[in-house]
N, C-alpha and C positions, 0 to 999 in steps of 0.2 A: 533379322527382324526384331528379335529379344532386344540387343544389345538397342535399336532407334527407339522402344517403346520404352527401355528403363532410362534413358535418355533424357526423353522427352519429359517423363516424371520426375526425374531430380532436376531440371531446366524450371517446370511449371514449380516446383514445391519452394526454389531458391527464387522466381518472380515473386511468390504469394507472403513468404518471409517477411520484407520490409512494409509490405503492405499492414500487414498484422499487428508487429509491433510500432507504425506511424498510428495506428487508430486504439491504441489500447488505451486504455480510460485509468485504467490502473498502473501510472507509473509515479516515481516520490517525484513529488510537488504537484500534484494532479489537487492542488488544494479548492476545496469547496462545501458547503453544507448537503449534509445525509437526511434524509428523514426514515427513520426509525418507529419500532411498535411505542419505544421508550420517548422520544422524541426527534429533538432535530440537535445535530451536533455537527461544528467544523472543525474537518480534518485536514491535516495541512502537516508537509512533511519537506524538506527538503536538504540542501548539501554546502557546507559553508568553506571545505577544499581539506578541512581534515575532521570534521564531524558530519555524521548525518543524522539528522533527527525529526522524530514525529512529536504531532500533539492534538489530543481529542479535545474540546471546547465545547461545553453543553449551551449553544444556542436557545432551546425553548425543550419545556416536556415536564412532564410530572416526576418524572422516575427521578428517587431521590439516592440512586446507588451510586458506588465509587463508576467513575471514568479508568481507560487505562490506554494503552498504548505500547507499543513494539516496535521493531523492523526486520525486514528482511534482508539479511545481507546479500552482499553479492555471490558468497559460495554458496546460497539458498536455505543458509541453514536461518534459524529467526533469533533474536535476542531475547532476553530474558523480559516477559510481561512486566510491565511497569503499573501498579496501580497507584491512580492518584484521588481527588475528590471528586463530589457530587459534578463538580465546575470546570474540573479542568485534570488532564493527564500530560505527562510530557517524557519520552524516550529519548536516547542519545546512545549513538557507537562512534567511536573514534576508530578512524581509521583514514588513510590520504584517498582508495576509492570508494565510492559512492554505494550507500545500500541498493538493491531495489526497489523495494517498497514500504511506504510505512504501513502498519495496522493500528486499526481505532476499534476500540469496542466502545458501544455508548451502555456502562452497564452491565454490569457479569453477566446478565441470561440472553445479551443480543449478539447476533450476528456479529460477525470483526467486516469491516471496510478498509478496503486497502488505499490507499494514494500513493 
């Protein structure tokens, strides 16, 4: 009886998998505009076969702080924060596979946004 119910839980957990990561919202090139306390910025990340790179883009907002931007590699470790201007941030890893995800901070004191 143990061995059908631990079964049935590693059966159900390997269905629920693909499901999970088809609807993740957070994957690189998941590009789109954030709205933030600081304002609205687009983030936008993606993979060009041997670079992958992110870039935060200040949209609209009062906050007049540097932008920045990151990534997450694929071992999950992150790259080195990139700060750039008020306007605009831009991150870059070489590598032939693909990061995870990029990171966007709009503004040293906001939240980071993944894509």
């Amino acid at each position: 009886m143990r061995k059908s119910v631990a079964a049935f839980g590693l059966t159900a957990m390997v269905a629920v998998a693909p499901l999970l990561a088809a609807t993740d919202a957070q994957a690189l090139g998941n590009n789109r505009t954030v709205e933030r306390s600081c304002g609205k910025n687009y983030v936008s990340s993606g993979f060009t076969g041997s670079k992958s790179w992110a870039q935060t883009a200040k949209s609209s907002g009062t906050c007049a702080g540097r932008l920045s931007a990151a990534l997450v590699r694929s071992d999950g470790y992150w790259t080195t924060r990139v700060y750039g201007t008020s306007s605009s941030a831009y991150a870059s890893y070489s590598s032939t596979v693909s990061a995870r995800n990029g990171l966007h901070w709009g503004c040293d004191g906001c939240n980071v946004t993944y894509s």
